[in-house]
N, C-alpha and C positions, 0 to 999 in steps of 0.2 A: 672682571677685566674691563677696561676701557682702554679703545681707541681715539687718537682723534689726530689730525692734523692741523698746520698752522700755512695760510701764506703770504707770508711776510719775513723781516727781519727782526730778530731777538732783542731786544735792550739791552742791554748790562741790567742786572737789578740791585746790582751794588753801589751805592751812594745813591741812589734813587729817592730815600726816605730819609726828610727833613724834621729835625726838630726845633721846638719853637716851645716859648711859655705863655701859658693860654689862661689868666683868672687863678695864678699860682699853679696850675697844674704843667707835667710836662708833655705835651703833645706830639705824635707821631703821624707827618704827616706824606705822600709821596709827589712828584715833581709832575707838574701838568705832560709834559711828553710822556712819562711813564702811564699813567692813570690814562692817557688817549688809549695808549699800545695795548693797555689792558685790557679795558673798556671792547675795543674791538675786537680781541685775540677772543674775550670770554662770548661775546656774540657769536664768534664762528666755532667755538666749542659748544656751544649750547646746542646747532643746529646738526651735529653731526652724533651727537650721543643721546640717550632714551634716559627721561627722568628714573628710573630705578636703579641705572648706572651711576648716579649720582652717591656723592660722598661714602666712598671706598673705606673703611674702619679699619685698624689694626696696621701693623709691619705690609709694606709694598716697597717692590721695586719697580724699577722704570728703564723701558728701553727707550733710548731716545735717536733718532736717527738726523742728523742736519744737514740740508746745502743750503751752504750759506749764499747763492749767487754771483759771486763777486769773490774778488782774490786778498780781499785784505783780512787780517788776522783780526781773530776774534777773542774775547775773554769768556774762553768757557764756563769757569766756574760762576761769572757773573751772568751767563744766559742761564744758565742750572739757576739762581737766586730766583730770576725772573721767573721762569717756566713755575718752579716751586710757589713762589708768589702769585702767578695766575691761575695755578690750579686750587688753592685754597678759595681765591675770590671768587673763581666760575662756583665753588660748593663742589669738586670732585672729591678734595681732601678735606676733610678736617684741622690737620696740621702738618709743615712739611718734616717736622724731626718724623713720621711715619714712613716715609723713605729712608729705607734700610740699604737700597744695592739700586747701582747706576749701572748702566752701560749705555754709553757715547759712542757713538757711531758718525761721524763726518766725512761728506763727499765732496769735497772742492771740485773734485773736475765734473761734475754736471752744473753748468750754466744756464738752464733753461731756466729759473728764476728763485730767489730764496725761500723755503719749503723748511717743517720739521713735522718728523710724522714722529707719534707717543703714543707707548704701549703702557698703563699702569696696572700692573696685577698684584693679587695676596702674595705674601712675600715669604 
């Protein structure tokens, strides 16, 4: 099982990743504000979890709990891309099809600042 939390706000991670042709190959690349949010999401995962907790194998679900701080509407399933996309890059996962079962949980009304706390266990 891994814990972690985030504090900050989610990206969309849909259309976040650009392709381009690179020396006839085709390249898969993501958008500089994505690769920052990354970048730092996976720094504050790193410090809150134990290297043996690292890369979970096999079927996992995920509980995922968000306030988003603020009252504007969000695109869940593109913060799910994201979170799946940063937990591959920190090395929790392996792959996100390894998520088997979600559960979303949102608190609009606590304002004290946008927050997402994640549970990943064997599934």
């Amino acid at each position: 099982m891994i814990r972690f939390s985030l504090t900050s706000q989610i990206p969309s991670g849909k259309g976040q990743i650009r392709k381009m042709w690179r020396h006839g190959k085709l390249v898969h690349y993501p958008q500089k504000r994505f690769t920052d949010w990354r970048r730092q999401a996976a720094k504050e995962i790193l410090t809150q979890i134990k290297v043996s907790e690292k890369s979970l194998a096999g079927p996992l679900a995920a509980g995922v709990t968000y306030i988003p701080g603020d009252h504007r509407t969000r695109d869940i399933p593109g913060m799910v891309d994201a979170l799946w996309h940063l937990m591959e890059f920190a090395g929790l996962i392996e792959d996100d099809g390894q998520i088997k079962q979600l559960m979303w949980n949102e608190w609009p009304q606590d304002r004290a600042g946008p927050r997402v706390d994640v549970l990943l266990r064997k599934g």
